[in-house]
C-alpha positions as CSV (number, residue, x, y, z in Angstrom):
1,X,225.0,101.0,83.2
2,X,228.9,102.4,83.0
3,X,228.3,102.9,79.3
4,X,225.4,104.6,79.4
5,X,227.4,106.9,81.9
6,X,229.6,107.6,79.8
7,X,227.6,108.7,76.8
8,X,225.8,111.0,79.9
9,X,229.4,112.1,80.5
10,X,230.1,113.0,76.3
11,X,226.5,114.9,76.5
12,X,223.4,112.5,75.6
13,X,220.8,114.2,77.2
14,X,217.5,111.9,75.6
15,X,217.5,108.6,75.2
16,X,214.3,106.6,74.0
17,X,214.9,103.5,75.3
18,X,212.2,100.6,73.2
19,X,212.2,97.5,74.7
20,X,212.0,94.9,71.8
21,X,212.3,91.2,71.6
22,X,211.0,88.1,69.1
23,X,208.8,85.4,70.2
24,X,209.7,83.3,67.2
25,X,213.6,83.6,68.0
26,X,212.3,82.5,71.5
27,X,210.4,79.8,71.1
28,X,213.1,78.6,68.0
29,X,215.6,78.9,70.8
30,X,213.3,76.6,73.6
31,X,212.5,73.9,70.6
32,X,215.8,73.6,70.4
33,X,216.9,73.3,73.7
34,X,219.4,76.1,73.8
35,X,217.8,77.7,76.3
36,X,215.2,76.8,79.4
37,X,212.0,78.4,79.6
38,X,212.2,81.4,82.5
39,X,209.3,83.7,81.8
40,X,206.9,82.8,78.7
41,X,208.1,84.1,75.0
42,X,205.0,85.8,74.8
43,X,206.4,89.9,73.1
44,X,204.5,91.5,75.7
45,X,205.8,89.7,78.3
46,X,209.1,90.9,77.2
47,X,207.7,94.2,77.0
48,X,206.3,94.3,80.7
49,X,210.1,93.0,82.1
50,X,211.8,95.1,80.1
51,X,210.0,98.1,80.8
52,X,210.4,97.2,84.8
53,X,214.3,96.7,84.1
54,X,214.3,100.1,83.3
55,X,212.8,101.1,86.3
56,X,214.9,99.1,88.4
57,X,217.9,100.6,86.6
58,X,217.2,104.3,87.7
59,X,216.6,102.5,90.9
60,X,219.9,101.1,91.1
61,X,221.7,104.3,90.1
62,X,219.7,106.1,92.4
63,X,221.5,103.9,95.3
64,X,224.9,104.6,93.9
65,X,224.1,108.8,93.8
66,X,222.3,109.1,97.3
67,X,219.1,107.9,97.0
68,X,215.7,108.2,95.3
69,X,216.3,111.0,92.6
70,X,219.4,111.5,92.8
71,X,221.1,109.8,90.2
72,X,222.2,111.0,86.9
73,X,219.5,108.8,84.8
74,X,215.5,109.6,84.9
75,X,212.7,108.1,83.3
76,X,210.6,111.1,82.1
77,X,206.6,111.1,80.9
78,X,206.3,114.7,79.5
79,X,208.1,116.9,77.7
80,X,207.8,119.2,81.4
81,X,209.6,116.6,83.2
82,X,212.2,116.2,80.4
83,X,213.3,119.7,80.4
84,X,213.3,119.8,84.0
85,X,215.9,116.5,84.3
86,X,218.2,117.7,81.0
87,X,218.0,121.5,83.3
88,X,219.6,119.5,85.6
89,X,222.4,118.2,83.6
90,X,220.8,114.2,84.1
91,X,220.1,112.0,81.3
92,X,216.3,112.0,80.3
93,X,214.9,108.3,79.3
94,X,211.6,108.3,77.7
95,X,210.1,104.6,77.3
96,X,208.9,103.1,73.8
97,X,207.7,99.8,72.2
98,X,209.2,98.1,68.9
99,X,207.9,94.2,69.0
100,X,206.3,92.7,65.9
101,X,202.9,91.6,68.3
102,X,202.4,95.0,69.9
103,X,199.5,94.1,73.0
104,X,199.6,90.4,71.7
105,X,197.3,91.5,68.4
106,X,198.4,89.1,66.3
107,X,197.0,88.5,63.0
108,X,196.6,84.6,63.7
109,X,195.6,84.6,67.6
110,X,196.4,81.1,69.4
111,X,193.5,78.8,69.2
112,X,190.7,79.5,71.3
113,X,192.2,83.9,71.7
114,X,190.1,86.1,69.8
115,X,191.4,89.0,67.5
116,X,192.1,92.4,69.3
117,X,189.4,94.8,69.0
118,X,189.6,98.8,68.9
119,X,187.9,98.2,72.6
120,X,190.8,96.8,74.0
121,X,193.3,98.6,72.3
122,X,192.0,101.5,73.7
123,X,191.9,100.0,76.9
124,X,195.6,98.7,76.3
125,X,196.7,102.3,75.7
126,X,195.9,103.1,79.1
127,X,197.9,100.8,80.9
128,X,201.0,101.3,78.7
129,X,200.7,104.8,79.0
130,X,200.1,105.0,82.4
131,X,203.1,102.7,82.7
132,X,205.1,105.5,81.5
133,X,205.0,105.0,77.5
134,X,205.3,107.1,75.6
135,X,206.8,106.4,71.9
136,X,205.5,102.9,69.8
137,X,206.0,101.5,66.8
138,X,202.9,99.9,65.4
139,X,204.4,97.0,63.8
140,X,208.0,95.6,64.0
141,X,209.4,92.9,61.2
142,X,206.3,90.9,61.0
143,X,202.8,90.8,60.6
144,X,200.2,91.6,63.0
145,X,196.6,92.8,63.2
146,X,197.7,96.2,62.8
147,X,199.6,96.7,59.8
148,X,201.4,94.0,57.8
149,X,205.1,93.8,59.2
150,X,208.4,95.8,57.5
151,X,208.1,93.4,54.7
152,X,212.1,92.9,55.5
153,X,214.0,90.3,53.5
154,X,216.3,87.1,54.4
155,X,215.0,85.0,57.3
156,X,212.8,87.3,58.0
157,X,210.3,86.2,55.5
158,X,210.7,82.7,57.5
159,X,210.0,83.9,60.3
160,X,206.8,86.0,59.3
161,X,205.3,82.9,58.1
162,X,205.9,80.8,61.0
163,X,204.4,84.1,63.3
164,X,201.5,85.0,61.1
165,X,200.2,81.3,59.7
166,X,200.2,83.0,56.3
167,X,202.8,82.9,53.5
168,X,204.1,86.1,52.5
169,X,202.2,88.6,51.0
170,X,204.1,90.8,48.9
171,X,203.6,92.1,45.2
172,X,205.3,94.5,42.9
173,X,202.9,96.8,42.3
174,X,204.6,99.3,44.5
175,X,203.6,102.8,45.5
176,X,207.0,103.3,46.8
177,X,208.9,102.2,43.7
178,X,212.4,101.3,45.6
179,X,212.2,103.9,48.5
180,X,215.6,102.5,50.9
181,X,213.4,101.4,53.7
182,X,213.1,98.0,54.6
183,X,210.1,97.2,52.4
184,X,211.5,96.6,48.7
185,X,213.9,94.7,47.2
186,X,213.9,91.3,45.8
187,X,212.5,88.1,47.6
188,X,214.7,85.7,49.6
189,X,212.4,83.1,49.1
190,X,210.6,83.5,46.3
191,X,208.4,80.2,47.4
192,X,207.5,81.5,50.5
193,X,205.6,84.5,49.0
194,X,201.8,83.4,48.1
195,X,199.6,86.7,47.8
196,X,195.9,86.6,49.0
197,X,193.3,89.1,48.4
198,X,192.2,89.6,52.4
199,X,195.1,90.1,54.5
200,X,192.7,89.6,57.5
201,X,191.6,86.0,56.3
202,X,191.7,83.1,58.0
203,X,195.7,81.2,58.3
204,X,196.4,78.6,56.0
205,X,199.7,77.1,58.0
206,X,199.7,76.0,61.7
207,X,202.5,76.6,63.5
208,X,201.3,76.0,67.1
209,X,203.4,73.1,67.6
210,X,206.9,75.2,66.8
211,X,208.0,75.5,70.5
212,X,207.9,72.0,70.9
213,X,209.6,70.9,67.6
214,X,210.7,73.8,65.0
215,X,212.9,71.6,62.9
216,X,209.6,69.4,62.3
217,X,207.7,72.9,62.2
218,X,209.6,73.9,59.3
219,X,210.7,70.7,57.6
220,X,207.9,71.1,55.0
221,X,209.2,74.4,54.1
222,X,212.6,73.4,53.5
223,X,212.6,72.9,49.4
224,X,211.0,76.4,49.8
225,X,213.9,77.9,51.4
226,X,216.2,75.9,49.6
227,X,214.3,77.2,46.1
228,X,215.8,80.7,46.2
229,X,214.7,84.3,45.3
230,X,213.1,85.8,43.5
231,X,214.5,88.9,41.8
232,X,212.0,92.1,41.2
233,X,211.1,94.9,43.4
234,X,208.4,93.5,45.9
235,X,206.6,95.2,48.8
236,X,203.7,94.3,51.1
237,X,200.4,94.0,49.0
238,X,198.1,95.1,52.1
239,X,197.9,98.0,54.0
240,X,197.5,99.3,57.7
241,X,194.1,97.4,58.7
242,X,191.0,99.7,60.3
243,X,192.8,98.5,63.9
244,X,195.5,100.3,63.1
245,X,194.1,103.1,62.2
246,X,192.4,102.5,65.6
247,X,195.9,102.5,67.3
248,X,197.0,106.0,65.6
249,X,194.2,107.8,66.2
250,X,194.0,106.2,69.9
251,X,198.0,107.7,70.5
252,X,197.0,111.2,69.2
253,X,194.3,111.5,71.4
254,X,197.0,110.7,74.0
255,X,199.6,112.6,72.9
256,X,201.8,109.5,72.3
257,X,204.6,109.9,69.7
258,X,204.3,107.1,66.8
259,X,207.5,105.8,65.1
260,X,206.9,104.8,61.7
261,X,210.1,103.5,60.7
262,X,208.9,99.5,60.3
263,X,205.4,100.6,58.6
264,X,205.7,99.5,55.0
265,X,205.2,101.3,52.3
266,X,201.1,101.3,52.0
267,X,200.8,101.4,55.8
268,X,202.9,104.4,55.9
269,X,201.6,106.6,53.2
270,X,198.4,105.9,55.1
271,X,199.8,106.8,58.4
272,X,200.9,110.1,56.7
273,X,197.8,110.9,55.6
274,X,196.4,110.6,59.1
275,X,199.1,112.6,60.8
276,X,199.0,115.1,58.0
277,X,195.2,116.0,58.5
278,X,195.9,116.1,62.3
279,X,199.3,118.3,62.2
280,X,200.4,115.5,64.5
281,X,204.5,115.1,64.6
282,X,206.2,111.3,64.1
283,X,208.9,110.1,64.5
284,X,210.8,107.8,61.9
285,X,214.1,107.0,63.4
286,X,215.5,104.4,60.8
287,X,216.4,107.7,58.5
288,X,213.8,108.3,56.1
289,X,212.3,111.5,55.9
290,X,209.3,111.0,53.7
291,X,210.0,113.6,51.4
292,X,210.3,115.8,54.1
293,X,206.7,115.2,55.5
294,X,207.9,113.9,58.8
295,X,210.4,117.2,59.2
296,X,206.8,119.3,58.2
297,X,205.2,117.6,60.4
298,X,207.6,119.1,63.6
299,X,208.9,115.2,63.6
300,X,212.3,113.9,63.9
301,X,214.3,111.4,62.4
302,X,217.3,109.0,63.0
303,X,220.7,110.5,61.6
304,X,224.2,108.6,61.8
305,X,227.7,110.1,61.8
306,X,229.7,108.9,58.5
307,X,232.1,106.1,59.0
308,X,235.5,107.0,56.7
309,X,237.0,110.2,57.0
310,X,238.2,112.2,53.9
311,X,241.6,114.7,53.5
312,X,240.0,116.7,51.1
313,X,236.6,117.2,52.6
314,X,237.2,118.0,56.1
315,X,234.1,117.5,58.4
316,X,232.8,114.7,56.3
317,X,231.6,112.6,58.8
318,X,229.0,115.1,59.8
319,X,227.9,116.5,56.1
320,X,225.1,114.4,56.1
321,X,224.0,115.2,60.0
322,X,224.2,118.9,59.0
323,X,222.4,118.0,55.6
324,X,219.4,116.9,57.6
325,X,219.7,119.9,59.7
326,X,219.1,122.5,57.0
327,X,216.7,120.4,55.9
328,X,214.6,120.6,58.6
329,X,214.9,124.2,58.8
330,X,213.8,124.3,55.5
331,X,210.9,122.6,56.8
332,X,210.2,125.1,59.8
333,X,211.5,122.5,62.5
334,X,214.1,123.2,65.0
335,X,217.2,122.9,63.4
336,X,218.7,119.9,65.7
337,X,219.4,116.6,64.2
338,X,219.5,113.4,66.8
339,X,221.4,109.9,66.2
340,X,219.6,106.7,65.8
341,X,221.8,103.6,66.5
342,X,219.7,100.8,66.8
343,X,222.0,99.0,69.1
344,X,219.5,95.9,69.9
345,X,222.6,92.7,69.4
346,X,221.5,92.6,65.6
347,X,222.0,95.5,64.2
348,X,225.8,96.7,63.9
349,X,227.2,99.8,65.1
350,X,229.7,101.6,63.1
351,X,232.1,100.3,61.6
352,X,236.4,101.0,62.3
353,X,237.9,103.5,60.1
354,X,241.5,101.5,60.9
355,X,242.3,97.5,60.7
356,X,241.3,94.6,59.4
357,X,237.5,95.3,60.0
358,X,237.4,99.1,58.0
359,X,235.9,99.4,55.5
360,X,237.6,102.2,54.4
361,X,240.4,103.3,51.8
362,X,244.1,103.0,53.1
363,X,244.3,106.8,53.5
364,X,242.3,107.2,56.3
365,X,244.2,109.7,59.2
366,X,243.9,111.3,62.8
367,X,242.9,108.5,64.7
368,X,241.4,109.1,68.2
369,X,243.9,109.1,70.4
370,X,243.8,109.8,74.1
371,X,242.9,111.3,76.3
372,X,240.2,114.1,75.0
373,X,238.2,116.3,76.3
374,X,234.5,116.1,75.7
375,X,232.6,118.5,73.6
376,X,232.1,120.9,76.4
377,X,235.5,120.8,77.5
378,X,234.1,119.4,81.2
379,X,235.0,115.9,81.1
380,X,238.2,113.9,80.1
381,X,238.0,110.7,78.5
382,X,240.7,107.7,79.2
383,X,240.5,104.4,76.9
384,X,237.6,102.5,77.8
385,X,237.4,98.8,78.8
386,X,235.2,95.8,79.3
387,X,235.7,93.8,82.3
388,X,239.6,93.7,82.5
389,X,239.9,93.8,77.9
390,X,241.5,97.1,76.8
391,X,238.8,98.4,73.6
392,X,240.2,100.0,70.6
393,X,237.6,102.5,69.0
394,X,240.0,103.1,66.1
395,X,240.3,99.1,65.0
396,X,237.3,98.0,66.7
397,X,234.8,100.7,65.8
398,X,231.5,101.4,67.9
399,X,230.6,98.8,69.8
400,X,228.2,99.7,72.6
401,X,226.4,103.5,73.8
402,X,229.5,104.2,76.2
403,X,232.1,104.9,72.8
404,X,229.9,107.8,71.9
405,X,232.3,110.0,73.5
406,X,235.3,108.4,70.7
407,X,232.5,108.4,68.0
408,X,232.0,112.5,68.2
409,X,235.8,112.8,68.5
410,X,235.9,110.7,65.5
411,X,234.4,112.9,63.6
412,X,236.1,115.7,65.4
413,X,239.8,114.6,64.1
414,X,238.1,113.7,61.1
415,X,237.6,118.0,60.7
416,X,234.3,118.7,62.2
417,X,234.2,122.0,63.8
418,X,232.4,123.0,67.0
419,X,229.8,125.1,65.2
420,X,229.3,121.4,62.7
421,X,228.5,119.7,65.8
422,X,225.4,122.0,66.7
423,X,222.8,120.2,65.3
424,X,224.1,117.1,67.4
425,X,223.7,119.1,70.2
426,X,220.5,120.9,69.9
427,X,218.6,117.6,69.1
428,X,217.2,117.1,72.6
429,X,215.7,120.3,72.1
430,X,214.4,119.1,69.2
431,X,212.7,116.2,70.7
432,X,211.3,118.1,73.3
433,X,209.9,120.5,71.2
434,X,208.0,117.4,68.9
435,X,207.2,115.8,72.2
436,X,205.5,119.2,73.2
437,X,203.6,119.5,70.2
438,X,202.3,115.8,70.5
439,X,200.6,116.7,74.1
440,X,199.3,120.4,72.2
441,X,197.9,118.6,69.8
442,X,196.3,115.7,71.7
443,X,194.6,118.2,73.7
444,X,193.3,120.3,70.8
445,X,191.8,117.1,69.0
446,X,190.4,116.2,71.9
447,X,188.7,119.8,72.8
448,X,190.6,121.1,75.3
């Protein structure tokens, strides 16, 4: 918890902490006997520990600050409480979902488990939201009964067959074209990808043995794999399925913020359509904007601060953060601009801008160097460590949530000026704000 300190320390004021996980990593991990069995591989039973860690972590820091409430970290369930705890200076965690079988709905139940139903989603809802939930992505990297997955490449399109009992379903009829998100691109395995007409039909693969033996599991599939790509443009033929649109309008009436980041590209222009006739805001933290629809929308998405510095442009680490800014003024939002790292032990933070694993030129200058202050001049930062090993921000780049204190000053030697850092700074008020319009707008659909 000492990192997440220490980005409280540098200024984070929101955090939306999703608890994610992979039952197919799991249960390929169990098969092979790298790891013992402690609490099912089930996503949801990830989700339900996961979201009690978090609890038990505002516990915990609670006990090091005095006592129940006292501690710099709270888990917050309305925009009220929110602005109350970042009033205070604390750090404001508000709880999401990103799992690929969101409430178990998978599109190929186990034997003898029937398909979710709009029933029991609505009924699902309830517990997660009165669990303190507030932000969820309907679908993560694979398939489920709401929406085909991200349509991601690689071993990903393993990994969706082996979860939904389907091949892959993709085609290049695109409404898209090649839009940056994860859902285009050429195949990985071209012989993988078999498109049906009904995405909801019945599986054609069983893969209810994979726990107990993935190697034999997959062994059919290997001269697939081994066959190649596939090159072309290809995205997910189906779109999101009436449950889906079941689960949307179900989080609107609850004023529940949906992150459309992992929808592909049919699910998501219908998602937009739905959130566009309902003025409802979203969130897509993975950077896309939509053409500006989510910023019209009084949404929010992800932003990332450049990773090689320039002489001749000073402050270009920021540009596009202040970019995105305008833009969403442009759009009559609130002006601040919030980062989306993704740090989940797959997805890399930042690269160095010095040593062997930059990526950048050999004129690169103004390396952090300590100590500095943070941005508000109240806290001074030392060189952090892990356990007893020294870290190196400048050679080693960002490696966890506590070096968000050297990544601002990064960008700060880099030339970015107080007033370029504004946006940064202003995006928990932008969050609120969405999250405030959410709980307006639930309670106008719903006739209050």
């Amino acid at each position: 918890y000492r990192w997440l300190e220490r980005a409280w320390r540098a200024g984070l004021r929101v955090v939306v902490q999703h608890v994610t996980g992979n039952s197919v990593l799991c249960e390929f991990g169990l098969g092979l006997g790298t790891q013992t069995m402690r609490y099912g591989c089930g996503d949801m039973v990830t989700v339900d520990r996961s979201l009690q860690a978090v609890r038990d972590l505002e516990a915990y820091i609670d006990a090091q600050w005095g006592g129940p409430g006292q501690g710099w970290l709270r888990v917050v369930e309305s925009p009220a409480q929110a602005r109350e705890v970042i009033a205070q200076g604390k750090l404001a965690v508000v709880l999401g979902i990103e799992i690929s079988n969101l409430f178990d709905c998978l599109l190929t139940p186990p034997d003898g488990e029937a398909r979710c139903t709009p029933e029991g989603v609505e009924a699902t809802l309830d517990r997660y939201q009165a669990l303190g939930v507030r932000v969820l992505f309907p679908v993560h990297k694979f398939d489920n009964a709401f929406s085909p997955g991200d349509g991601d490449g690689g071993i990903i399109e393993l990994g969706n067959v082996i979860n939904a009992g389907h091949y892959n379903d993709k085609v290049e009829d695109c409404p898209l074209g090649n839009d940056g998100g994860f859902d285009d691109g050429p195949l990985s395995f071209g012989q993988l990808n078999r498109p049906r007409d009904e995405y909801l039909a019945p599986p054609v693969l069983d893969f209810a043995d994979f726990v107990d033996d993935p190697v034999a599991a997959v062994r059919p599939f290997f001269g697939a794999v081994l066959g190649g790509g596939q090159a072309g443009n290809f995205c997910q033929r189906a779109t999101m399925t009436p449950l889906g649109e079941s689960l949307l309008q179900g989080m609107m009436a609850r004023g529940m913020i949906p992150d459309v980041a992992h929808l592909p590209q049919r699910s998501v222009l219908r998602a937009l359509e739905m959130l566009q006739a309902n003025d409802y805001p979203v969130l897509s933290t993975h950077g896309r904007t939509h053409d500006g629809q989510t910023y019209g929308l009084g949404g929010m998405t992800g932003a990332g601060i450049g990773g090689c510095g320039d002489s001749a442009r000073p402050g270009r680490m920021v540009a596009g953060l202040n970019a995105r800014s305008a833009e969403r003024e442009a759009a009559g939002a609130h002006p601040g601009v919030a980062l989306g790292f993704d740090l989940n032990g797959f997805a890399g933070g930042r690269r160095p801008r010095f040593g062997d694993d930059s990526r950048c030129g050999p004129d690169q200058a103004n390396p952090v160097a300590y100590p500095f202050m943070s941005y508000d001049e109240a806290v001074t930062f030392l060189p952090p460590t892990l356990g007893e090993r020294a870290v190196d921000f400048n050679t080693e780049g960002f490696l966890h949530i506590g070096m968000l204190p050297e990544l601002i000053e990064d960008a700060r030697q880099d030339g970015a000026t107080d007033e370029d850092l504004v946006p940064l700074f202003r995006s928990a008020e932008a969050f609120v704000q969405m999250w405030e319009k959410a709980e307006a707008r639930a309670a106008a659909l719903s006739g209050e």
